[in-house]
matplotlib code that plots the C-alpha trace (Angstrom):
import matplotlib.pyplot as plt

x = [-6.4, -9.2, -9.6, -12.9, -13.9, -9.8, -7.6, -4.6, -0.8, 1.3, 5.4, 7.0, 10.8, 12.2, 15.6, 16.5, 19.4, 19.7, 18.3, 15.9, 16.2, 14.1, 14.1, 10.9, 10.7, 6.9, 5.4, 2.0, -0.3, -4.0, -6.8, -10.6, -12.7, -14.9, -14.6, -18.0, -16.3, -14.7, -11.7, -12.1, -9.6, -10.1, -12.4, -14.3, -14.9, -14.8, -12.0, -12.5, -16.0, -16.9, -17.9, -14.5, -12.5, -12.8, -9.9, -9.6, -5.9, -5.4, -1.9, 1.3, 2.9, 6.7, 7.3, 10.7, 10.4, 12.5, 12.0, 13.4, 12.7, 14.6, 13.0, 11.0, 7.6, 8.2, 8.3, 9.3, 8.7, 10.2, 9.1, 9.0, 5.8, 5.8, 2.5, 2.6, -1.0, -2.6, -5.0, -7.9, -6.8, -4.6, -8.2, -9.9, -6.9, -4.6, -1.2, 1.7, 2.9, 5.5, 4.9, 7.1, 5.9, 7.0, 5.2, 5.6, 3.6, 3.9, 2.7, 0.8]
y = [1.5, 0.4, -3.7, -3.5, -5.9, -6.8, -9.2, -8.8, -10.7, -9.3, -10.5, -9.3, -9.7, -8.5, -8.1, -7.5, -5.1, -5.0, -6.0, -2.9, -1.6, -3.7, -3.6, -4.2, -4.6, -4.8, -5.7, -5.4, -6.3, -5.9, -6.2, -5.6, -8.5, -7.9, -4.9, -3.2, -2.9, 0.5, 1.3, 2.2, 4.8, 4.7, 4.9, 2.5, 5.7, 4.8, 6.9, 5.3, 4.3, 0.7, 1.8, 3.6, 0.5, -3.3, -4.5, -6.0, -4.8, -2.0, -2.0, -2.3, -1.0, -1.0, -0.3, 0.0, 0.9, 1.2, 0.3, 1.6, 1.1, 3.4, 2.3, -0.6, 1.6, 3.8, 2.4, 5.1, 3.9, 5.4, 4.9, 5.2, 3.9, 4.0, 2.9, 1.7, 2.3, -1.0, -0.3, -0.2, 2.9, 4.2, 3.9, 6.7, 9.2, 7.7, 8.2, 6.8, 8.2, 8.4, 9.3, 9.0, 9.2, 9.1, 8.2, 6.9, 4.3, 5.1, 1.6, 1.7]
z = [-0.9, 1.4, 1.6, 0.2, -3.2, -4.5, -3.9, -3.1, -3.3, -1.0, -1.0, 1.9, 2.9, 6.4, 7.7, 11.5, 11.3, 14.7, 17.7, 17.5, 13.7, 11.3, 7.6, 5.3, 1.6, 0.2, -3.0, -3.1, -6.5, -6.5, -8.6, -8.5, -7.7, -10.7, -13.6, -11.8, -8.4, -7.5, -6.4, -2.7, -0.5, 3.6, 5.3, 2.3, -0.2, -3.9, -5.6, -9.0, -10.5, -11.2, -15.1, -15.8, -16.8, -18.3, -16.6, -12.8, -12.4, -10.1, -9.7, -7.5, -4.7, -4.2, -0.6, 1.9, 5.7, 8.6, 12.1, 14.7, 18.5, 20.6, 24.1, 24.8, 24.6, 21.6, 17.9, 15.3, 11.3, 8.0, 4.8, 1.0, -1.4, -5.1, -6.6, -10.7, -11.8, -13.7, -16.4, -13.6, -12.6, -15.8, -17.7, -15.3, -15.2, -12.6, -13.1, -10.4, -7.6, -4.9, -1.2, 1.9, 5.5, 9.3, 12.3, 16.4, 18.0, 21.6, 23.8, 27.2]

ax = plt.figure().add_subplot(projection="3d")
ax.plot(x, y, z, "-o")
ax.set_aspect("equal")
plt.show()
């Protein structure tokens, strides 16, 4: 989701497995500032029109990554993101999903 008309309540819990592997646990719930906003996706697009639902709730994110930081200038991250569609986006069609994804932040 793009950060564009919704707030958002995001619980976050972190554990430091080791000095460079980090755990991260996120909940994230968000609803639609007001039933005629749109659902936005990056870069600011609106996946789901303002008129396709009464209710503000989008939905919520269950989320666990891995850090791990092999060398001082390289960060690589793991992780897993179930989304559980509120009525916002359950009234247009949307159904949940699942996705997992890798990436490497290289610092200079």
């Amino acid at each position: 989701f793009a950060p564009a008309n919704l707030y958002d309540l995001n619980l976050n819990l972190e554990a430091q497995i080791s000095e460079n592997v980090r755990l991260v646990l996120l909940w994230d719930f968000l609803w639609r500032f007001s039933t005629e906003d749109a659902v936005y996706v990056p870069p600011g697009v609106p996946s789901i029109a303002g008129d396709s639902s009464s209710d503000r709730y989008i939905g919520n994110t269950l989320s666990l990554a891995m850090e791990w930081k092999p060398i001082r200038d390289l960060q690589t991250t793991a992780a897993y993101v179930h989304f559980e569609p509120g009525d916002a986006v359950s009234d247009a069609g949307g159904k949940h999903s699942d996705f997992a994804f890798l990436w490497a932040t290289w610092f200079f």
